[in-house]
C-alpha positions in Angstrom: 79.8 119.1 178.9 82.6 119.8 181.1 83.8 122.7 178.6 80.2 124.3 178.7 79.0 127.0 180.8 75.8 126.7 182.8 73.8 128.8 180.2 75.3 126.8 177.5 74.2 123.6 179.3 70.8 124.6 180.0 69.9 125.4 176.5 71.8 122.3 175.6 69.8 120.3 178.2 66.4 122.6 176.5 67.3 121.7 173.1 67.7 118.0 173.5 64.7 117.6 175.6 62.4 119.1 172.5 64.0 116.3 170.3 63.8 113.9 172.6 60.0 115.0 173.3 59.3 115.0 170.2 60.2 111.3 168.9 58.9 109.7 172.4 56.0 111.1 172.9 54.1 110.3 175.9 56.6 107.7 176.8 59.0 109.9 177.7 56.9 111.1 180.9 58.9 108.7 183.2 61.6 111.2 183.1 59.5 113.8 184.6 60.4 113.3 188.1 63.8 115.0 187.6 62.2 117.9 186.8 60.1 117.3 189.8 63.2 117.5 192.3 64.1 120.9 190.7 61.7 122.4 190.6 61.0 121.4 194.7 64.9 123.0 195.2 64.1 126.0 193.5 61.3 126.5 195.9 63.0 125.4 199.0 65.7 127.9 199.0 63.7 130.8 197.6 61.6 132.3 200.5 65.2 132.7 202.8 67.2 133.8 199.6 64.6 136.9 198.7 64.8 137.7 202.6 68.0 137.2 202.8 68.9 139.8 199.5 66.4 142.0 200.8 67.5 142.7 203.9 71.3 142.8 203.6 70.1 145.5 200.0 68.2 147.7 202.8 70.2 147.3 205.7 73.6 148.6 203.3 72.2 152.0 202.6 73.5 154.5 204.7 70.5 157.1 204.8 71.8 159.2 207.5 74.9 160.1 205.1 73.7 160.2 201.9 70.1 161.7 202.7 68.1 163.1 199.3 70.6 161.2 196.9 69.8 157.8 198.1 66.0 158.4 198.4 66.0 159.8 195.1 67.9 157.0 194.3 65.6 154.6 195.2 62.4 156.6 194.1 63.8 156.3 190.4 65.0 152.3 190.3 61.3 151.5 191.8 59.6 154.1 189.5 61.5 152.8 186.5 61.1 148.8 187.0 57.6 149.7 188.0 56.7 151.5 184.2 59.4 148.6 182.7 56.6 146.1 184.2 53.6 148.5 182.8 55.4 147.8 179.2 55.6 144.2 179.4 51.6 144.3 180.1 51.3 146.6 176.9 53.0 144.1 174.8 51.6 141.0 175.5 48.5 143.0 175.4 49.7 143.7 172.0 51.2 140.5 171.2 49.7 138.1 173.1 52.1 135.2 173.1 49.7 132.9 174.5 50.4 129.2 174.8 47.6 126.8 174.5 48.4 123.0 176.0 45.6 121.4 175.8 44.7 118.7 178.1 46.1 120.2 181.4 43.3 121.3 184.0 44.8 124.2 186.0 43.3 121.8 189.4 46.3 119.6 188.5 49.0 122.4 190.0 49.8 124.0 193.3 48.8 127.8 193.6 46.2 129.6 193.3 46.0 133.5 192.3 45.3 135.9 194.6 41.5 137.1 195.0 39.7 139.9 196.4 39.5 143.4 195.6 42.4 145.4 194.6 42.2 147.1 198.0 42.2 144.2 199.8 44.9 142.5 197.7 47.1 145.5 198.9 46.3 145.3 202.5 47.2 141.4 202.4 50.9 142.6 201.4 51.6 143.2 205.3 51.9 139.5 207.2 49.8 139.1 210.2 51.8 136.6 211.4 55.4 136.4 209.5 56.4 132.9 210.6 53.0 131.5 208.7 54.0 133.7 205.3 57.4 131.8 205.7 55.3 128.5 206.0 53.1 129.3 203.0 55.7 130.7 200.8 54.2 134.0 200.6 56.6 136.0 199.3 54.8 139.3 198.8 54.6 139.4 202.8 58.0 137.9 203.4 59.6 140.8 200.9 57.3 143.5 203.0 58.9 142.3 206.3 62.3 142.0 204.6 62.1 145.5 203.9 60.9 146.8 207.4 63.5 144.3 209.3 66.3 146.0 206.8 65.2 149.7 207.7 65.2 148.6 211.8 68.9 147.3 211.2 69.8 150.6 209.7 68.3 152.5 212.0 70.3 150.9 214.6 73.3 150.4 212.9 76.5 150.6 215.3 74.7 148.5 217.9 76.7 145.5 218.5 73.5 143.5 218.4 72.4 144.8 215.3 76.1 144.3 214.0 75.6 140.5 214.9 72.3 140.4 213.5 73.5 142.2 210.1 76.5 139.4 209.9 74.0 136.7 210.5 72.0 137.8 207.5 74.5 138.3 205.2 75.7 134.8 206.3 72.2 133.7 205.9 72.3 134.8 202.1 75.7 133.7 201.2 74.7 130.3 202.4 71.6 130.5 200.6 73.5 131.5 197.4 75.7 128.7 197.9 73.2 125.9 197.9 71.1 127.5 194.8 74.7 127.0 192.9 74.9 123.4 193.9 71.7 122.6 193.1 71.7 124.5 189.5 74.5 122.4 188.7 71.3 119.6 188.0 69.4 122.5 186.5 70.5 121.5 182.9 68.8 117.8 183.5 65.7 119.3 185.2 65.0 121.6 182.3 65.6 118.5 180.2 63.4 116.6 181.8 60.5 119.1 182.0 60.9 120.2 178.2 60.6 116.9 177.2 57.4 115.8 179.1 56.1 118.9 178.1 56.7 118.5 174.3 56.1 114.9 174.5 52.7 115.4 175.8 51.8 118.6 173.2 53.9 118.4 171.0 55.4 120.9 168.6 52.6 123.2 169.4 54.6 124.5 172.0 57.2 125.8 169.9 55.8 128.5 167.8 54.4 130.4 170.8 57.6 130.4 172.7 59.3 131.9 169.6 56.8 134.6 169.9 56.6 134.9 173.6 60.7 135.5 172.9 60.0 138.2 170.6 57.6 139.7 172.5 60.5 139.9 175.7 62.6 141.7 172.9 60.2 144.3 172.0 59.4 145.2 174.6 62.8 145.6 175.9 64.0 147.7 173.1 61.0 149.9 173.1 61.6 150.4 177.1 65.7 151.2 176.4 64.8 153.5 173.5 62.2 155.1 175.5 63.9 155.2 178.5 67.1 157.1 176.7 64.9 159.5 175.2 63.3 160.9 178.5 66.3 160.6 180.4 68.1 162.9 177.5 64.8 164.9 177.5 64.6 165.7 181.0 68.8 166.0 181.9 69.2 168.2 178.4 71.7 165.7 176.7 72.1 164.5 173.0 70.6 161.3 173.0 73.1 160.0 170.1 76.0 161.1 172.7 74.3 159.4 175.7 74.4 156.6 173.9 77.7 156.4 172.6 79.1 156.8 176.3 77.6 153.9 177.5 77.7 151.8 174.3 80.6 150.0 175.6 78.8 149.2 178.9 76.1 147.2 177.3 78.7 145.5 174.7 80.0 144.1 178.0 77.2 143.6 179.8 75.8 141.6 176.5 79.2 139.8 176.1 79.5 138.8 179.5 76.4 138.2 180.3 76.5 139.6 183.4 75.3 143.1 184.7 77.9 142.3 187.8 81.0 141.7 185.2 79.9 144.8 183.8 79.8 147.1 186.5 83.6 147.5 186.7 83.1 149.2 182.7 80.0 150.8 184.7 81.9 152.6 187.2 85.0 154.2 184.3 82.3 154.8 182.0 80.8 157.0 184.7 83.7 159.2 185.1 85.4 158.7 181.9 82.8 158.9 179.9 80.3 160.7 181.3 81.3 162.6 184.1 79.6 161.9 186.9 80.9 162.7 190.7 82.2 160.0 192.6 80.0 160.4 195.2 77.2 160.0 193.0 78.6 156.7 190.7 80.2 155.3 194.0 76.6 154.9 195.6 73.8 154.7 192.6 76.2 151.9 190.4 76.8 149.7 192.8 73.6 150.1 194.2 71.6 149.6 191.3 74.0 146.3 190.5 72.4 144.7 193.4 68.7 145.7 193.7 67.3 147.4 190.1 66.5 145.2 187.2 64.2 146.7 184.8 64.3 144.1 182.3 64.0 141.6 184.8 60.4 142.9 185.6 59.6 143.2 181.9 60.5 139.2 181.7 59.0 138.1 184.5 55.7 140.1 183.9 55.1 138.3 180.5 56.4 135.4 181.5 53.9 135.3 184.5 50.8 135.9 182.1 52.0 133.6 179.5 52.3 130.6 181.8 48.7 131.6 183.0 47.3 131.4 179.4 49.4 128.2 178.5 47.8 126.2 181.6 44.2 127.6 181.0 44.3 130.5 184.2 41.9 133.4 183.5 42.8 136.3 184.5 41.3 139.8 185.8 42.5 142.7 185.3 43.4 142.8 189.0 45.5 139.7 188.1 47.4 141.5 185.0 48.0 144.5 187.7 49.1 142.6 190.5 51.3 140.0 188.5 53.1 144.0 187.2 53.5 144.6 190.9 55.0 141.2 192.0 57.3 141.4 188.8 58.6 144.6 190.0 59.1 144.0 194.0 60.7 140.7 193.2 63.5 142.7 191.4 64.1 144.4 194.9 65.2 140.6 196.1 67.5 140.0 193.1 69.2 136.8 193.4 72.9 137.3 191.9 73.5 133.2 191.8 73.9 131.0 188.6 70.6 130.6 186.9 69.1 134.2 188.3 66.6 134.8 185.3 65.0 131.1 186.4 64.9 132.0 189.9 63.2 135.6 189.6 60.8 133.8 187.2 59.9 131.4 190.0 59.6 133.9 192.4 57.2 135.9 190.4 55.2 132.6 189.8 55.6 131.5 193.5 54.3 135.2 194.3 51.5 135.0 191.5 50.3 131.7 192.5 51.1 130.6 189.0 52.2 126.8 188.6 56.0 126.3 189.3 56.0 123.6 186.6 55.9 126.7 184.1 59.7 127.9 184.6 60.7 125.0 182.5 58.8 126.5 179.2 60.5 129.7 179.7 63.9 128.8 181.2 65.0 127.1 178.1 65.3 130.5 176.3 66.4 132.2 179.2 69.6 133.0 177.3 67.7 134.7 174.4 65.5 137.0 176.4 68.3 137.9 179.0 70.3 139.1 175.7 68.1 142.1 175.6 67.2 142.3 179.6 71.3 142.5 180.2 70.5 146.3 178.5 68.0 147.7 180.6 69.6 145.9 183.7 73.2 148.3 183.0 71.6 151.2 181.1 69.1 151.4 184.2 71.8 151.8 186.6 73.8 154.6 184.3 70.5 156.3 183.8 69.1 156.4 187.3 73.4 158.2 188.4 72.7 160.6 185.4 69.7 161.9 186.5 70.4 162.1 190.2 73.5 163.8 189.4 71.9 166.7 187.4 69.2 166.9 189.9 72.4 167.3 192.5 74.2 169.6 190.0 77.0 166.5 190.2 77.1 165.9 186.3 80.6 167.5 184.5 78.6 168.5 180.8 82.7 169.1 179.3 83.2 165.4 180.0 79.9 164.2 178.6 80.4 166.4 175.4 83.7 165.9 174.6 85.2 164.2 171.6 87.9 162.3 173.1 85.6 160.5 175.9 89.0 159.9 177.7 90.1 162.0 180.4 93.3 161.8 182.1 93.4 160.3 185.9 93.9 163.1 188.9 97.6 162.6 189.9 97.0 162.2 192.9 94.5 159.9 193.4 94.4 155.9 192.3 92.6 155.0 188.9 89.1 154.4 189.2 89.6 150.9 187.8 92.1 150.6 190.7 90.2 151.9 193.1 86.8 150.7 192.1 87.0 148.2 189.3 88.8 145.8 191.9 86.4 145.6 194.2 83.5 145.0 192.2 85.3 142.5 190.0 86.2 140.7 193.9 82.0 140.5 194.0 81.3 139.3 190.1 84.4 136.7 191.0 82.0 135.9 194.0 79.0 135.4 192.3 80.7 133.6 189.3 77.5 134.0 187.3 75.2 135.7 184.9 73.2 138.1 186.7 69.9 138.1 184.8 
């Protein structure tokens, strides 16, 4: 086990608890307390580690400087995840991977789904009274206020108590990142344990549909990264077959690694090698877009959020579906770049949905096969959103992007970019030590 990574380990720890569900049945529920304590760190840590990310993600943008480009910027990694979440609800629409179990009564779990009108629902985004959205886990109003405390500490940046406040919170989050890696180091036995109870009770009935909920993560995903590379070579007036050629070897690393930070070293020469892209453009939206915009994180988390509310008998509205979309998509705006990130954003989304926490453990034993496909639109999304602020800002070199020999030799005078930039973002994947789903 020692030899395993932690995604190796938790579809280890997935795999055995089927088999082990399987032969012991009901008996095997004595187990389920494991799972129990897991699932209770997961949600412990959460509310101050989606704070935490955004804030210090906010706080780090230097408007004043950078103006138009990192407004537009932004504009395009919300737009984007927001229409990647709107395709998730078209294919399970389409799909529908729905999980039946009987036997469970919906009364059993903690949560409840957010009523009202859509209006209403909206409104009940800003927190009356922040310190009771941190005592009720409400993380919708908790993001909200992370976002207006991280615009406040850039609007006062260079005061020294903002400077102290800004070090505090990026303590704050590295401490929080620290204690969700020692406790996924159990999250291998947790999963375990909550497979097994969960086939032990149901049975193999569970199986089928979570084969189809996995393909339905996959279409969608391709049909969003197809999509996506058509418009994008639409609307900037690039061969498609070229735009993806330059950034093929991106997403072979980004799929190989596993890791959208471990790939954004290939990101950032890809970006001038490749496709010719200013510095000043690549330097801000790469990096950027490595911390806060996961498209195929929202398209996960979307149908994973309605398929857990089918498989424990939740009816939803179609204010449910819409809002569920919306949560899916601001939660990829507190992106947690720790071990086990694709399990986290899942229970963030469920914590924000009111959906049953008890849930993640159906999905987060194929976390590996979904996040195959979701490591795409993670990367791609970041190359896609510098290409098209870069035309917009006349920044993108069309000889470089057309040519032959996607090579181009290094300005004398200058360090590589893999010097230059490669180190510093392999410094931060070293840091994070993790897939980052």
């Amino acid at each position: 086990m020692k030899k395993l990574s932690l995604t190796q380990k938790i579809i280890a720890g997935a795999l055995l608890g089927v088999v082990v569900g399987y032969f012991m049945g009901e008996h095997v529920t004595y187990i389920k307390f494991i799972g129990d304590i897991f699932l209770r760190l997961v949600k412990m840590v959460v509310p101050l580690l989606v704070f935490g990310a955004i804030v210090q993600a906010v706080a780090s943008l230097n408007l004043k400087e950078l103006g138009k480009i990192g407004i537009k910027t932004v504009v395009i990694f919300f737009g984007t995840t927001c229409i990647a979440a709107l395709t998730a609800l078209a294919a399970i629409t389409i799909f529908k991977p729905t999980l039946t179990l009987t036997g469970i009564e919906t009364k059993d779990f903690q949560g409840q789904l957010p009523e009202g009108e859509f209006i209403d629902l909206l409104v009940n985004f800003i927190p009356a009274n922040i310190t009771q959205a941190f005592a009720n886990d409400t993380l919708i109003q908790i993001i909200i206020f992370g976002l207006m405390f991280g615009i406040a500490l850039n609007k006062t940046s260079g005061n020294s108590l903002s400077t102290m406040m800004s070090k505090f919170i990026d303590g704050l989050r590295h401490i929080m990142m620290t204690i969700v890696t020692m406790f996924m180091a159990i999250a291998p036995y947790g999963i375990f344990s909550l497979v097994a109870v969960t086939v032990g009770e149901k049975g193999e009935e569970v199986l089928l549909p979570i084969i189809r909920y996995v393909l339905t993560v996959t279409g969608a995903n391709v049909v969003f990264f197809m999509a996506y590379t058509l418009v994008v070579a639409a609307i900037c007036r690039l061969n498609p077959i070229k735009l993806l050629q330059n950034v093929v070897r991106t997403i072979v690393v980004g799929v190989g690694t596993g890791s959208s930070a471990m790939s954004l070293p290939t990101e950032l020469m890809d970006a001038q090698e490749r496709i010719g892209l200013s510095p000043k453009i690549y330097n801000f939206v790469l990096p950027l877009g490595n911390a806060i915009n996961t498209n195929g994180a929202a398209v996960t988390t979307t149908i994973a959020g309605i398929t857990c509310a089918y498989a424990f008998g939740i009816d939803l509205s179609f204010e449910n579906y819409v809002m569920i979309a919306i949560y899916s998509a601001l939660a990829t705006f507190g992106n947690t770049t720790v071990p086990g990130g694709g399990i986290v954003a899942v229970a963030v989304v469920f914590q924000m949905a009111g959906l049953p926490l008890e849930g993640v453990a159906i999905f987060a034993g194929v976390d590996y096969f979904t996040g195959l496909t979701r490591i795409i639109l993670n990367v791609v999304g970041d190359i896609y959103t510098a290409i098209i602020v870069a035309v917009t800002e006349k920044e993108l070199d069309r000889e470089v992007f057309n040519a032959k020999n996607v090579a181009i030799k290094q300005p004398a005078n200058k360090k590589t970019l893999q010097e230059d930039n490669s180190t510093a973002a392999s410094q931060e994947a070293a840091e994070i030590k993790a897939p980052h789903n």
